[in-house]
C-alpha positions in Angstrom: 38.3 60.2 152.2 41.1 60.7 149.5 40.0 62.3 146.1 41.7 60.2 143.3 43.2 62.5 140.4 42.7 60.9 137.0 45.4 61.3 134.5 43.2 62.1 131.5 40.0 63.9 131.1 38.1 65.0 128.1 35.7 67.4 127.2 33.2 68.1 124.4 30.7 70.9 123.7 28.4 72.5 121.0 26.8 75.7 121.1 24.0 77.2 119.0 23.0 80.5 119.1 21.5 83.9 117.1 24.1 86.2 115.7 22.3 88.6 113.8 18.2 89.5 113.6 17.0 91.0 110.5 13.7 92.2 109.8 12.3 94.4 106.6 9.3 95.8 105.4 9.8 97.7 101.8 7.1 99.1 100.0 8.5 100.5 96.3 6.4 102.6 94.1 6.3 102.4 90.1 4.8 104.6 87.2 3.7 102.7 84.4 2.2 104.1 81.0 0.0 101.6 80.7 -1.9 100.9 83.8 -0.9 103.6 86.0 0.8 103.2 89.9 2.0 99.9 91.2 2.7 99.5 94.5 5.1 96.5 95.8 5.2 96.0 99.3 8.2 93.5 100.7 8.2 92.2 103.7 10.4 89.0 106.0 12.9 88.3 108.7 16.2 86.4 108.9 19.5 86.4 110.4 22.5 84.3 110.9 23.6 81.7 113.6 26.4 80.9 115.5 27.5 77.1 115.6 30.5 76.4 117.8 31.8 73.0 118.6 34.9 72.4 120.8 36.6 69.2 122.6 39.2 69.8 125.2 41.7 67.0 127.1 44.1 66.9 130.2 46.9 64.7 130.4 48.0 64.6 134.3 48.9 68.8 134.2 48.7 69.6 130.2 46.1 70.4 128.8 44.5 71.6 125.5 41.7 72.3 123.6 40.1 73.5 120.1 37.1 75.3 119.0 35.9 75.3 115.6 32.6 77.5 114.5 29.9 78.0 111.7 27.5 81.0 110.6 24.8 79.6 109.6 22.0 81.9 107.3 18.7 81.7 108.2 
């Protein structure tokens, strides 16, 4: 059984994925005159993502290939 070599191939891919994680929880303090303390308390996550999309192709023994990628804020 002979294994037939195809002159041309492509290929395509797409990857997503976390980059950065960020979490915070502030709490900020201010005197007033008027009514005294007030406290402000601030809290929520985010982060960024990695988006990464490529296509590759071989003709007979060339081949070549190009990725492009995207952050995108979360």
């Amino acid at each position: 059984m002979e294994k037939k070599q195809r002159k041309f191939d492509i290929g395509l891919n797409f990857t997503l994925k976390p980059f950065t994680n960020v979490g915070y929880n502030i709490k900020s303090t201010e005197e007033n005159d008027d009514i005294g303390s007030i406290e402000r308390y601030y809290e929520g996550t985010g982060g960024t993502y990695k988006f990464v999309s490529g296509v590759g192709a071989r003709y007979k023994n060339f081949s070549v290939g190009v990725n492009v990628g995207y952050f995108l804020v979360r």
